[in-house]
Backbone as numpy.savetxt, mean C-alpha at the origin, in Angstrom:
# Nx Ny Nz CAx CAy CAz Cx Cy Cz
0.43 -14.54 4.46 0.33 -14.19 5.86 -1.09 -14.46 6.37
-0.74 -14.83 7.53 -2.84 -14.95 7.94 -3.32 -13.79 8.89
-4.15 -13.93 8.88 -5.19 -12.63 9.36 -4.82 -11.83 10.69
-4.44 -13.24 11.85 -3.93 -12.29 12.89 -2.60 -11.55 12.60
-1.59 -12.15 11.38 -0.58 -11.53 11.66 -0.37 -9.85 11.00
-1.29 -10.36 10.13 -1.49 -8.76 9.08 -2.14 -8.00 10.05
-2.94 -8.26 11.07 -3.46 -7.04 12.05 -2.61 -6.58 12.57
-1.80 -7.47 13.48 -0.35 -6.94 14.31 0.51 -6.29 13.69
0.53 -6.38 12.08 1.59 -5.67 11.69 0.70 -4.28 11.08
-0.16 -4.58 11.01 -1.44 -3.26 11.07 -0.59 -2.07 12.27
-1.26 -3.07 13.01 -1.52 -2.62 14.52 -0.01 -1.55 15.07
1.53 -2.40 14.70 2.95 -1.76 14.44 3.00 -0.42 13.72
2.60 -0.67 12.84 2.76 0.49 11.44 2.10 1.55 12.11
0.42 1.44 12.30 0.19 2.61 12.56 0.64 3.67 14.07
1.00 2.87 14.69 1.42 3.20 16.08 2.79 4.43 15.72
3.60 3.32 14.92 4.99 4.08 14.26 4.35 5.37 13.63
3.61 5.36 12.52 3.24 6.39 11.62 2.83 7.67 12.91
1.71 6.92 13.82 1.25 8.36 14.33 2.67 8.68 15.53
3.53 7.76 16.14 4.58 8.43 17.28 5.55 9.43 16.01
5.84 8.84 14.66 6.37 9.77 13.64 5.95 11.09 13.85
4.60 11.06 13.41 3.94 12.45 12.95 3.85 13.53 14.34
4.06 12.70 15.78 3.85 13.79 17.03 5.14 14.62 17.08
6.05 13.87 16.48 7.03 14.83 16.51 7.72 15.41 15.15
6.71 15.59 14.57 6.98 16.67 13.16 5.85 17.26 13.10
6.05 18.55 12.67 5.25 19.74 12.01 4.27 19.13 11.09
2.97 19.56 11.43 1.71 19.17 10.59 2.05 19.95 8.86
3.06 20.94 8.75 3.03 21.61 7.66 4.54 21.53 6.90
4.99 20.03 7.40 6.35 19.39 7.16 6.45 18.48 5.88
6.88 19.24 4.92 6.83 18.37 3.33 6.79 17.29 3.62
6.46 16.90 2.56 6.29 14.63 2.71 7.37 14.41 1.44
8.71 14.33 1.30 9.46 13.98 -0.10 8.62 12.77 -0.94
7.72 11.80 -0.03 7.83 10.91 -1.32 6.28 10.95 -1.92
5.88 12.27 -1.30 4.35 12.34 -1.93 4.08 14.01 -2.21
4.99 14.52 -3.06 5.07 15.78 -3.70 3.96 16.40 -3.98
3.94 17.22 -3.31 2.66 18.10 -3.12 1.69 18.53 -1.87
2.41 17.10 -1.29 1.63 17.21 0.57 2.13 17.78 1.35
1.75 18.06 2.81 2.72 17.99 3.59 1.83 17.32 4.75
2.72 16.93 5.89 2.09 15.95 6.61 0.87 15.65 7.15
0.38 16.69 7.35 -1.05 17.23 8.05 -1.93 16.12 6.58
-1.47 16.86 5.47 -2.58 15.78 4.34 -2.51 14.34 4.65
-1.18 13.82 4.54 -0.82 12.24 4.86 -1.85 11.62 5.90
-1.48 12.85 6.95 -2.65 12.25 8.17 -4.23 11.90 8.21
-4.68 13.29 7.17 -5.95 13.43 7.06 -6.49 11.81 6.09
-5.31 12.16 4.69 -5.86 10.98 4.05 -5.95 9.60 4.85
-5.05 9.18 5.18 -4.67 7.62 5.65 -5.60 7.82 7.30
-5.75 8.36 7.97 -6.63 8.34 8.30 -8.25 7.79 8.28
-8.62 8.93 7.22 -9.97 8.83 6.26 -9.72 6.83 5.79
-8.80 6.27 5.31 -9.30 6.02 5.05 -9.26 4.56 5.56
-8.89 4.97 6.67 -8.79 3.46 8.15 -10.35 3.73 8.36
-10.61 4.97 8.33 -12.73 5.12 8.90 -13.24 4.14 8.34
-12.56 4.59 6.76 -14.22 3.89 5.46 -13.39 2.59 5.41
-12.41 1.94 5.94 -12.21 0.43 5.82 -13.38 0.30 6.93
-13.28 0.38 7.97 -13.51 0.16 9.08 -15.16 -0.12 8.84
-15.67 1.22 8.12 -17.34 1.21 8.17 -17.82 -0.18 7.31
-16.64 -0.39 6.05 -17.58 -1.62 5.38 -17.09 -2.78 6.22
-16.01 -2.97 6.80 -15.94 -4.20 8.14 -17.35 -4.54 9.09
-17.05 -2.96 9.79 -18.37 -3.58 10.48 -19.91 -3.27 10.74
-19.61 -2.88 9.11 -21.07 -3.02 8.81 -21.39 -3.79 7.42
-20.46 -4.82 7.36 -20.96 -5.88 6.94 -21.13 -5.47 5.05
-21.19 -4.16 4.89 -21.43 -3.54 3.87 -21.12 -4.46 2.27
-22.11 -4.91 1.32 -22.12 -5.59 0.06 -21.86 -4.27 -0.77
-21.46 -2.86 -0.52 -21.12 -2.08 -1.63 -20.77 -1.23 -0.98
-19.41 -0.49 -2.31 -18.75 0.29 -1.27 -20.07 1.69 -0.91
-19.17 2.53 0.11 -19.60 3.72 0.28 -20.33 4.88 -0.86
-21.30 5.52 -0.58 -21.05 6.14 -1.64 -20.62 8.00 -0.75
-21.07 8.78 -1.59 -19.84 10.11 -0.68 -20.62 10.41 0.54
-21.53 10.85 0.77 -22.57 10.46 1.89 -21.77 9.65 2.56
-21.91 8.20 2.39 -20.90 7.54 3.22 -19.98 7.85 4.08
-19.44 7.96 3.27 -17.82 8.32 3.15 -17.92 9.70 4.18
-18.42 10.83 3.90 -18.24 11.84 5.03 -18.63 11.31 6.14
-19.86 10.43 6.23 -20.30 10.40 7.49 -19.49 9.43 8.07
-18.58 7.97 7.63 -17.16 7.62 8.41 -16.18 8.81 9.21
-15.85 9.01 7.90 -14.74 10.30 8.17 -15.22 11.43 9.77
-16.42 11.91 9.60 -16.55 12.49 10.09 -15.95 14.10 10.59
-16.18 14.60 11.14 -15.56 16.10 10.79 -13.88 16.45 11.42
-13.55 17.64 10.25 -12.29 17.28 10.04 -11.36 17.52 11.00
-10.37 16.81 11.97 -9.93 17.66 12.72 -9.12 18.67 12.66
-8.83 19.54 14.04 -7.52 20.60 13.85 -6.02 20.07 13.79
-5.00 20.96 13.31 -3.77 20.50 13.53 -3.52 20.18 15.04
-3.94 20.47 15.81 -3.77 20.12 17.75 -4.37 18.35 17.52
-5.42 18.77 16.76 -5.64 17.43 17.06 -5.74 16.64 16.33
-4.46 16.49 15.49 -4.81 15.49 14.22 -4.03 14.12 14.84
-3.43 13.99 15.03 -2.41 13.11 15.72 -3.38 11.85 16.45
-3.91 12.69 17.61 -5.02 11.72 18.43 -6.26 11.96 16.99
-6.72 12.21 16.64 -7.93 12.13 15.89 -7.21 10.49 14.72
-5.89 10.43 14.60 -5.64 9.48 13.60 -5.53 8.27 14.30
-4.89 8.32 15.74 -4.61 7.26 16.72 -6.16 6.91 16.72
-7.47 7.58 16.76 -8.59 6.89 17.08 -9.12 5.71 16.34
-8.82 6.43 14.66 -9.86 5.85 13.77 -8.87 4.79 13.25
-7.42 4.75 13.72 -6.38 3.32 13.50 -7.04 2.42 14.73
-7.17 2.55 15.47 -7.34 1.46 16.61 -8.92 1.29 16.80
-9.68 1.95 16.04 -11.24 1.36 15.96 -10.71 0.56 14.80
-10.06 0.79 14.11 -10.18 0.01 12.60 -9.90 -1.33 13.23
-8.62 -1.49 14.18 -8.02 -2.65 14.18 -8.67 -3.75 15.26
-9.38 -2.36 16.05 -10.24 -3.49 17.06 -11.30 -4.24 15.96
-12.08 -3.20 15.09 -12.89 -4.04 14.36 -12.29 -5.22 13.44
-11.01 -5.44 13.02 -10.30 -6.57 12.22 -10.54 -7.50 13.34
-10.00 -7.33 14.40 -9.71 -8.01 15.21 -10.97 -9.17 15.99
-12.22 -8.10 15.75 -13.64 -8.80 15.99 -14.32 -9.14 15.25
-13.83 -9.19 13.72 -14.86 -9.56 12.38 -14.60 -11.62 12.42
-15.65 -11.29 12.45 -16.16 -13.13 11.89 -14.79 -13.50 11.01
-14.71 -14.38 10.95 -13.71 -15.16 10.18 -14.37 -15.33 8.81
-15.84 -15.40 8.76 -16.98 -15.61 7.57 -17.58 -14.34 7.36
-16.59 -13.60 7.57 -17.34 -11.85 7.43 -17.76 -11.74 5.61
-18.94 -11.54 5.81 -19.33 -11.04 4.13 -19.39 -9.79 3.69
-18.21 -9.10 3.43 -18.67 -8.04 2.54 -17.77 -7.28 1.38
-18.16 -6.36 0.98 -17.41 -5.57 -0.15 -16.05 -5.62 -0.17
-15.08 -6.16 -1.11 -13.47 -5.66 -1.25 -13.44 -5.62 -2.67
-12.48 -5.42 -3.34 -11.71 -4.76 -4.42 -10.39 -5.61 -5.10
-9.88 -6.49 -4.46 -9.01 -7.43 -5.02 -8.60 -8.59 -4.36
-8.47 -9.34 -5.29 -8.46 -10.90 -5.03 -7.76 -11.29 -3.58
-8.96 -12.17 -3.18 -7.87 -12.16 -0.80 -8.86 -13.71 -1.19
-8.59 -14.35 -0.35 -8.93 -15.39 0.62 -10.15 -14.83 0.62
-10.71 -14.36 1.85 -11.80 -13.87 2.11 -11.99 -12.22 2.30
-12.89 -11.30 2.51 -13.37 -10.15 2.61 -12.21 -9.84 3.60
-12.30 -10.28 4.67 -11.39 -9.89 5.86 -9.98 -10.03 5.46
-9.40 -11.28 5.23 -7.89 -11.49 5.06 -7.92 -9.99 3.77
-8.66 -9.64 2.97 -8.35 -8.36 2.17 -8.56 -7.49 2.89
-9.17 -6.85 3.66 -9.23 -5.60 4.30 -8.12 -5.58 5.08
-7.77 -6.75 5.53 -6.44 -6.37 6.86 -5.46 -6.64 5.70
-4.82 -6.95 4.85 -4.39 -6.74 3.90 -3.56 -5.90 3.62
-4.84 -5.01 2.63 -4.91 -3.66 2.33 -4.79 -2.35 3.18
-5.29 -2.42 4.02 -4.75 -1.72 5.40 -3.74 -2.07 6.26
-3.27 -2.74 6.05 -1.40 -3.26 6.01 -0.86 -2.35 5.24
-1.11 -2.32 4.27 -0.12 -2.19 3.14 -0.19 -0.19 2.90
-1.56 -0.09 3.18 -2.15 1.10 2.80 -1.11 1.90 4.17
-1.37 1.31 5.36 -0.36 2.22 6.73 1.13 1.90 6.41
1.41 0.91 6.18 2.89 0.81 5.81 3.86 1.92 4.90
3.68 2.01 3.96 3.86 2.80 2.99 3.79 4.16 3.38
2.47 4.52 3.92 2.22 5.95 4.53 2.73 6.21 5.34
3.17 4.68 6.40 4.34 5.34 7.49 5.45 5.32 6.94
6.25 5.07 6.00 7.56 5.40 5.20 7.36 6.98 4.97
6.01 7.44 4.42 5.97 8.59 3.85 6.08 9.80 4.84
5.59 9.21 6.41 5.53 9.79 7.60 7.18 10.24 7.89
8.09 8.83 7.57 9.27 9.39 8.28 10.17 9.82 7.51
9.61 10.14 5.63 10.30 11.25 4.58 10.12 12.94 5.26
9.33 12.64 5.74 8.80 13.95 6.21 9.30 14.40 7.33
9.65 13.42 8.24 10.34 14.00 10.01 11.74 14.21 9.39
12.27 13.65 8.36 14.19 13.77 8.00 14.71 12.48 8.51
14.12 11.72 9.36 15.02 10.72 9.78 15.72 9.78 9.10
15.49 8.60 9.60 15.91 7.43 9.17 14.43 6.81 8.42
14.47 5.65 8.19 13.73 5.07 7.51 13.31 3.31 8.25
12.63 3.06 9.19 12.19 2.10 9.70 12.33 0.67 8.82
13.00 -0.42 9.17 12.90 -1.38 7.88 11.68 -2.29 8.14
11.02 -2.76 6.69 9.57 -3.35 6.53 10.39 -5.13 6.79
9.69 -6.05 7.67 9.59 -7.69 7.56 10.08 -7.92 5.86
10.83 -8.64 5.38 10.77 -9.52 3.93 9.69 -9.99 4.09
8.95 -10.38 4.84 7.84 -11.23 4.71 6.80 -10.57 4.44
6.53 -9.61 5.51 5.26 -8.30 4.64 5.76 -7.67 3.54
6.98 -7.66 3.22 7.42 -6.89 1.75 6.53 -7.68 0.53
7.33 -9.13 0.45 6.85 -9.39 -0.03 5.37 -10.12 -0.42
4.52 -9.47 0.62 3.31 -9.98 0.50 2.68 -8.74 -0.06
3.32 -7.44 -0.32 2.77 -6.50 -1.02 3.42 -6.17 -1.96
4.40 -6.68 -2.27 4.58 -6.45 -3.58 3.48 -8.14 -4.29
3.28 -8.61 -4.14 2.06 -9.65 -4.28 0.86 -8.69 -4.46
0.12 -8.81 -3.38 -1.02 -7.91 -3.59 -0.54 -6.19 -4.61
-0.12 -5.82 -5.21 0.80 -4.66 -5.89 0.77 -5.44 -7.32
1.35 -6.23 -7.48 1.45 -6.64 -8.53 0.20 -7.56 -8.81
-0.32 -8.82 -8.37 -1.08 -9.32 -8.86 -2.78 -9.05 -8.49
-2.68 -7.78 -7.79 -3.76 -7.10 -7.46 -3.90 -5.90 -8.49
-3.66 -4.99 -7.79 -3.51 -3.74 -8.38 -3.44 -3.47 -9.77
-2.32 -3.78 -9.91 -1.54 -3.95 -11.67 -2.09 -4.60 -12.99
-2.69 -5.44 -11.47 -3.18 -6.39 -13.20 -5.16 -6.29 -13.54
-5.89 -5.58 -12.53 -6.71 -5.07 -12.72 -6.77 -4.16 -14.34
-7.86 -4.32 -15.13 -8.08 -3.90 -16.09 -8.75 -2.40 -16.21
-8.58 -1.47 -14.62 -8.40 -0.22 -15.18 -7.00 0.59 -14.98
-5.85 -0.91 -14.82 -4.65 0.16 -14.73 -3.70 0.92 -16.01
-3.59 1.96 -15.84 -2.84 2.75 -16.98 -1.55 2.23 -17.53
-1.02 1.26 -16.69 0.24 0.32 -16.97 0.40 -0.24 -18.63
0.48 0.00 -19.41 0.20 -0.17 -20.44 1.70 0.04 -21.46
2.04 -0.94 -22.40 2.96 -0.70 -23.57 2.50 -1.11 -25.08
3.01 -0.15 -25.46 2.53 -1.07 -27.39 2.99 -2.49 -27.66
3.92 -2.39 -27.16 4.64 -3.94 -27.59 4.75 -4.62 -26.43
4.58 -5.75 -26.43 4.88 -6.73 -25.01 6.28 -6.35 -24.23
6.17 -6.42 -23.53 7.44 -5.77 -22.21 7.07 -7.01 -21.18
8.99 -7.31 -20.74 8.10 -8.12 -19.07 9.62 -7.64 -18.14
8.43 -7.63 -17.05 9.41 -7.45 -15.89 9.31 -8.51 -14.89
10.68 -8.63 -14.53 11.02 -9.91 -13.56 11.25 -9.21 -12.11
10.39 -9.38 -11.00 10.86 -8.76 -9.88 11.27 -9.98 -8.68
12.43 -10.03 -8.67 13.16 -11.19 -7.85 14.10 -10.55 -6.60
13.04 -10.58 -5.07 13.55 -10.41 -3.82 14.98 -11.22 -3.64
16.30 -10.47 -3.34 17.19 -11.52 -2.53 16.67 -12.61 -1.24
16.08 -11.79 -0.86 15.33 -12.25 0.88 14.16 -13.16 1.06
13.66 -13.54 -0.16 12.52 -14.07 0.04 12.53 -15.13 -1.15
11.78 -16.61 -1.40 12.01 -17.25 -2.45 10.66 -17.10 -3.28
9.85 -15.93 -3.25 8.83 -15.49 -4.13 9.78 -14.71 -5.22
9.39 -14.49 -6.24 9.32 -14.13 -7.37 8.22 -13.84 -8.59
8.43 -12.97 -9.25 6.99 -12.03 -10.04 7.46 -11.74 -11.76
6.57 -12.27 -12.90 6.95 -12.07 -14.34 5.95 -11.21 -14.35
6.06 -10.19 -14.89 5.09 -9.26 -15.24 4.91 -8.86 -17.00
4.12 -8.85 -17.88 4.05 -9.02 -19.17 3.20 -7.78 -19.69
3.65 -6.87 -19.72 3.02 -5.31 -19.69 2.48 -5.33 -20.95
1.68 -5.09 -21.49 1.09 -5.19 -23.48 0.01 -4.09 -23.05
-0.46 -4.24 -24.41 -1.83 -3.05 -24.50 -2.94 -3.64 -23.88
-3.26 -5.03 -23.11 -3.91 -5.08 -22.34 -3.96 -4.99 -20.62
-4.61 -5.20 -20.02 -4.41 -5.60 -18.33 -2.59 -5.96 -18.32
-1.96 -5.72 -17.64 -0.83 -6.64 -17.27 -0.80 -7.96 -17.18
0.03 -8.83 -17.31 -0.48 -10.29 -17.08 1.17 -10.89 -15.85
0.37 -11.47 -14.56 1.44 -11.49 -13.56 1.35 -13.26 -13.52
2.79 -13.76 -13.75 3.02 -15.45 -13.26 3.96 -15.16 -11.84
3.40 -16.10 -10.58 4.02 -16.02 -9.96 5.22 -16.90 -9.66
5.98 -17.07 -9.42 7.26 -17.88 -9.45 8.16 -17.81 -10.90
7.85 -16.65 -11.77 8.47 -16.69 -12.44 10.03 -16.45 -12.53
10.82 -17.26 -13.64 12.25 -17.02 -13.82 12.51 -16.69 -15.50
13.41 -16.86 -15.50 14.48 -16.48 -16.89 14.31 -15.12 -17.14
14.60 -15.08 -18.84 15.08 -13.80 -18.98 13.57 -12.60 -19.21
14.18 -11.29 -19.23 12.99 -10.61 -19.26 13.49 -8.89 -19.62
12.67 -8.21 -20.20 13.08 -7.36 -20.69 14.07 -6.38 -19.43
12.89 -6.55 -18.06 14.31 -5.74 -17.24 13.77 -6.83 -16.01
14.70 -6.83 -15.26 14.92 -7.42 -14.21 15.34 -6.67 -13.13
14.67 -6.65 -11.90 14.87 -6.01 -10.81 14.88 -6.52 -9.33
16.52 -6.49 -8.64 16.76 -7.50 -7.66 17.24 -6.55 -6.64
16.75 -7.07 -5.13 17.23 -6.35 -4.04 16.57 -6.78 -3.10
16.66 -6.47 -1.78 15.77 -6.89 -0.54 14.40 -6.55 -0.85
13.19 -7.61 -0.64 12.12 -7.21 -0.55 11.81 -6.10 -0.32
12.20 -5.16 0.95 11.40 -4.11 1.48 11.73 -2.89 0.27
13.27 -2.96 -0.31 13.55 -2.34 -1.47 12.61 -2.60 -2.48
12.16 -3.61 -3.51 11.57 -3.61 -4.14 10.08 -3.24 -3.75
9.53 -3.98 -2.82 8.54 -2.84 -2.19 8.37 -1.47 -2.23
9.07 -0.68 -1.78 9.37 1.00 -2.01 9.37 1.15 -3.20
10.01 0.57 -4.25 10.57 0.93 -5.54 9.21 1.25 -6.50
8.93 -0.14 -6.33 7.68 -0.27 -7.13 6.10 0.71 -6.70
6.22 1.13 -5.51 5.06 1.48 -4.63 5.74 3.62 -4.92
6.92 3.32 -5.92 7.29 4.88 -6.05 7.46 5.81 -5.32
8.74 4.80 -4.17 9.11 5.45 -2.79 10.62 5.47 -2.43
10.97 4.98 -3.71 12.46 4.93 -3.83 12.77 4.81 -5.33
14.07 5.28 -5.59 14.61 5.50 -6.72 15.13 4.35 -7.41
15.30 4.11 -8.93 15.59 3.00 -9.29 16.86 2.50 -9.09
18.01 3.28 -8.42 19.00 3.15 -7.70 19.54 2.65 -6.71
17.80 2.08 -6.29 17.81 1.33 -4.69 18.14 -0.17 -4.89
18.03 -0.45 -6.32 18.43 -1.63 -6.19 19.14 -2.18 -7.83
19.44 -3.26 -7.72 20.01 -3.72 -9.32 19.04 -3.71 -10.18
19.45 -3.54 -11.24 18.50 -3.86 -12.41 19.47 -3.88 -13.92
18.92 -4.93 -14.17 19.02 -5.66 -15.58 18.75 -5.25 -16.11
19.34 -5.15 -18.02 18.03 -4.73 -19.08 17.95 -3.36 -18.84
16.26 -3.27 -19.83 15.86 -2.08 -19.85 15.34 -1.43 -19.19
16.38 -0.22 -18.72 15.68 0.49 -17.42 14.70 1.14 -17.48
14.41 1.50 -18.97 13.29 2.51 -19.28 11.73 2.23 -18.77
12.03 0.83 -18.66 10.85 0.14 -17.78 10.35 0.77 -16.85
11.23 0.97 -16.08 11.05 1.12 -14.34 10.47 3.05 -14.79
10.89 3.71 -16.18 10.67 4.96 -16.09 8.82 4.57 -16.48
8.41 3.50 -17.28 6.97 3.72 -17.54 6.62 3.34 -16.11
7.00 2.28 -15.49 6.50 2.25 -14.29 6.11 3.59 -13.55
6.99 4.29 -13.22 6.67 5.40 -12.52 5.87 6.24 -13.00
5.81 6.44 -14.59 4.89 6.95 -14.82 3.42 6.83 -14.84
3.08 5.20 -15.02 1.42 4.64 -15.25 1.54 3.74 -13.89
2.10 3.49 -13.35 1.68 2.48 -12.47 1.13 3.09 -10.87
0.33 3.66 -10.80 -0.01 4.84 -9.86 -1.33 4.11 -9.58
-1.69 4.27 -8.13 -2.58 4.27 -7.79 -3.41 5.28 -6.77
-5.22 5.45 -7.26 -5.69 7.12 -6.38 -6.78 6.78 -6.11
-6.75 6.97 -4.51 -8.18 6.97 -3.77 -9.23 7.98 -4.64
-10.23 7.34 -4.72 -11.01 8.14 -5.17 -12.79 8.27 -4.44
């Protein structure tokens, strides 16, 4: 996807997430993030449209350090006003995507094109998800994600995230998982061992488990927002149980 389109779909998500959250209770469980309830969702994903935002446009060669980081954030709001306090720091974020150099130099965290095409990215992907988690929490329905942004995060998910060498994803013996969208002609081999993960993209044949369904399904699935029921799977399911267990990712 290129840069303007990951903003716009930035720009969608968070709009959805915060019209979600005006009409649910700040103290309204979140099902797919056990332990929260919405008011946290807000605070976090919020927070952390600020500290994208601060190394955007300020150009920043390292991340934040906590100093930083509070002084983005800035102080915390009330439940009256968490809603507009989240609408702010989404639409500074996106005006700043929207005005960064095309040659913007600074700090990111996994493999993009450039600094920018990763920050709008990642803040794609980072509001997306959180607005799924927004509308576990109102009871509704469930908004459906583009195949096309699905599968551009299960991409960045898998050959980002996953295969970084501090993820807990880990098996004694070689394991691979095949994740093959109906909707989309991308496809993902994943080769789980006692090291880093190792991801081929366009991979086919056989594989210890195999997991097929609409992008936006495998998206959820893998991102541990839906059950392994959401879609087919081949093989060994026990897979999808280490998945859920090590394949986690935490702001820190």
């Amino acid at each position: 996807m290129e840069i303007p389109e990951l903003v716009d779909v930035l720009r969608r998500e968070g709009a959805l997430l915060a019209d979600t959250a005006a009409r649910t209770a700040p103290d309204a469980p979140v099902p797919t993030c056990p332990g929260w309830q919405l008011r946290d969702l807000l605070l976090h994903t919020g927070q952390v449209h600020r500290w994208a935002a601060a190394h955007v446009k300020g150009g920043l060669t390292g991340p934040l350090d906590e100093a930083g980081k509070l002084a983005a954030w800035g102080p915390a709001p009330s439940d009256a006003e968490l809603v507009e306090w989240f609408r702010t720091g989404h639409g500074d974020l996106v005006a700043v995507l929207d005005a960064a150099p095309a040659d913007l130099a600074c700090w990111s965290f996994l493999p993009a094109p450039s600094p920018l095409a990763f920050w709008a990215r990642r803040q794609l992907h980072e509001t997306t998800v959180h607005r799924v988690d927004a509308e576990s929490a109102a009871g509704g329905g469930r908004t459906g994600i583009d195949p096309a942004v699905a599968a551009d995060g299960l991409d960045e998910l898998l050959t980002g995230f996953m295969s970084r060498p501090r993820t807990k994803l880990r098996s004694e013996s070689p394991r691979t998982l095949l994740v093959r969208p109906t909707d989309r002609p991308e496809s993902w081999l994943m080769t789980i061992g006692q090291d880093a993960p190792q991801v081929e993209r366009g991979g086919t044949g056989l594989a210890n488990c195999t997991v097929i369904g609409p992008a936006d399904h495998l998206y959820l699935l893998l991102w541990n927002r839906l059950p392994a029921d959401a879609v087919d799977t081949a093989g060994d399911r026990s897979l999808l149980d280490l998945w859920r267990e090590k394949a986690t990712v935490v702001w820190t």
